[in-house]
N, C-alpha and C positions, 0 to 999 in steps of 0.2 A: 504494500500500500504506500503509497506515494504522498508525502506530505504537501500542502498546497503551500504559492508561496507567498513568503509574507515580505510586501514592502519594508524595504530599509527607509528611516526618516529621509534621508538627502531622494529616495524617491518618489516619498509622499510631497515632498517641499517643489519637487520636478513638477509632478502632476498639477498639484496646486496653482505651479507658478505658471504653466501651459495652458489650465483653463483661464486664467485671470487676462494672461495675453491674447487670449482667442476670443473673449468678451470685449476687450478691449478695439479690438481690432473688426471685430462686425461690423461697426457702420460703417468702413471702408472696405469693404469686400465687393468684389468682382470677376469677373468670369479670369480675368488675367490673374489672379491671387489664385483662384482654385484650378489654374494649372499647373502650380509651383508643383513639384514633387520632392516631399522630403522621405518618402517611405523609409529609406533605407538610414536617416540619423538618428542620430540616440533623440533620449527626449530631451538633452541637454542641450543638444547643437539646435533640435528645433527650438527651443526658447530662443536660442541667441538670436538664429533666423527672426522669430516672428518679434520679437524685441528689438532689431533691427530694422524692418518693416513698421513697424510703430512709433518709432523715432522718425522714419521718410516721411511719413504723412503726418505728424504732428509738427512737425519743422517746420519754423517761419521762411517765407520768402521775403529777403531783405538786400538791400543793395549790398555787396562785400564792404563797404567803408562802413556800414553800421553793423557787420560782426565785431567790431570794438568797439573799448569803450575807454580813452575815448574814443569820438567815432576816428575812423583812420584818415588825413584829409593831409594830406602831403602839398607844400607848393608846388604854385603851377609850374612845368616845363620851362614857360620862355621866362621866367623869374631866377632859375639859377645857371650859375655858371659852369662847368667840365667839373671839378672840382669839388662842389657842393653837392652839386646831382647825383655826383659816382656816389658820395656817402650815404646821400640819401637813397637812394636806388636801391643796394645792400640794406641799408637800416626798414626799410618797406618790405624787402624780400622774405628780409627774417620775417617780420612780424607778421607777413603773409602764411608762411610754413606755420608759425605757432599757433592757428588756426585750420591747419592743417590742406592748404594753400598751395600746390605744387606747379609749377611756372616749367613746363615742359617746350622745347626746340628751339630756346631763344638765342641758340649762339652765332643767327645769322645777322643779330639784330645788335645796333651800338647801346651802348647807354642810353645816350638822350631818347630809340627808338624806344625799347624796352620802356624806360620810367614811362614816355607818352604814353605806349601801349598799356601799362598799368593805371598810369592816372586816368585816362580817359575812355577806356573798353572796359578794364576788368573791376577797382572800385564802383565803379556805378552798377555793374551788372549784378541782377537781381536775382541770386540764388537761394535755393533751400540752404538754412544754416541746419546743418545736422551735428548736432552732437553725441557725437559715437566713436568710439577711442580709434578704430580703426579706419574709420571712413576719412577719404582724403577729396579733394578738388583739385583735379586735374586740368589743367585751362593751360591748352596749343595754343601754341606765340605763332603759328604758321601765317595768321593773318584772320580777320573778322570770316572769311567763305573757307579756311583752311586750305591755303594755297595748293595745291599741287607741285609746282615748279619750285618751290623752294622748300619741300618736303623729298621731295626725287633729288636733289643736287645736296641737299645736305644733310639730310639724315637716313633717308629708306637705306633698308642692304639692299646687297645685290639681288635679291632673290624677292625684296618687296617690287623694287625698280622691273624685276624681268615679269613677274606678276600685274603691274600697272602697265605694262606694253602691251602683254596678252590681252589686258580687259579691254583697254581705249585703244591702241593701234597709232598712237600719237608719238612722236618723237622724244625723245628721252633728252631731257638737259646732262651735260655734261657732270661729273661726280666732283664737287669741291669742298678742299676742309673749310668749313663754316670760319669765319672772320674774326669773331668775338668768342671765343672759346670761353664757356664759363665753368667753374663746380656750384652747382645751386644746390640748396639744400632738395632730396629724394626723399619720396615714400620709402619706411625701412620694406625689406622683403622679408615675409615670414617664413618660415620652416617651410611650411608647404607649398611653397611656389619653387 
């Protein structure tokens, strides 16, 4: 005879905490939620899932300069000089990362381009602030339409480059090392990637 088996508390506290986020999370349900498939995670990873999905829809949508506090408001471009701007450019960058902020393929782009590109495209732009330890915001410096031509010459490999010939049939820009080589602060990589 086979004893039945009895929850451990950390799986009574799992269950618990799985109905409380499934409650939660009803009035934003739709047919795109009820395709997600978690069959095969524990009940632990699906809490983090649907606890992470509950942070995406409860999140404000706010300009990125009003994810601080204070709000983030950099001077204008044509108000500083080579000199002031580099500092400040860096000193933005950070504080952009410390929000978890990550400024990806900007090293075709000089300083002054970059701050522009920040003060005037990415401050203003009005995203979900999510706070979720893992969740990053990723924003391509490629250009406002995500350039092509300067995506192919200075970042794609060779095998994205021979990939984008196959799909469009269009001429390949030449391969060049990017002008403004930076170290910007990255998303760390976890174990599992």
């Amino acid at each position: 005879m086979s004893r039945a088996h009895l929850p451990k508390p950390d799986e009574v506290d799992q269950l618990l905490r799985n109905a409380e986020l499934r409650d939660e999370l009803e009035r934003y349900l739709d047919e795109s939620i009820s395709r997600v498939n978690i069959q095969h995670a524990t009940l632990a990873e699906e809490n983090d899932f649907l606890a992470a999905m509950l942070a995406w829809e409860q999140a404000p949508v706010l300009p990125i300069y009003r994810w601080f506090e204070p709000e983030l408001r950099p001077p204008r471009p044509e108000s500083l000089g080579d000199g002031d701007l580099h500092r400040i450019l860096w000193d933005v960058v950070r504080k952009l990362f410390s929000r978890r902020i990550v400024l990806d393929f900007t090293d075709h782009l000089s300083d002054r381009q970059l701050y522009c590109l920040i003060y005037r495209d990415i401050l203003p732009a009005r995203e979900k602030k999510i706070e979720w330890p893992n969740n990053y915001l990723h924003w391509d410096c490629t250009g406002p339409q995500v350039d092509p031509e300067v995506w192919l010459k200075y970042y794609a490999s060779e095998e994205e480059r021979l990939d984008w010939y196959e799909s469009y049939h269009q001429p390949l820009p030449p391969v060049e090392p990017p002008p403004y080589p930076r170290n910007l602060p990255q998303e760390p990589i976890s174990e599992g990637d």
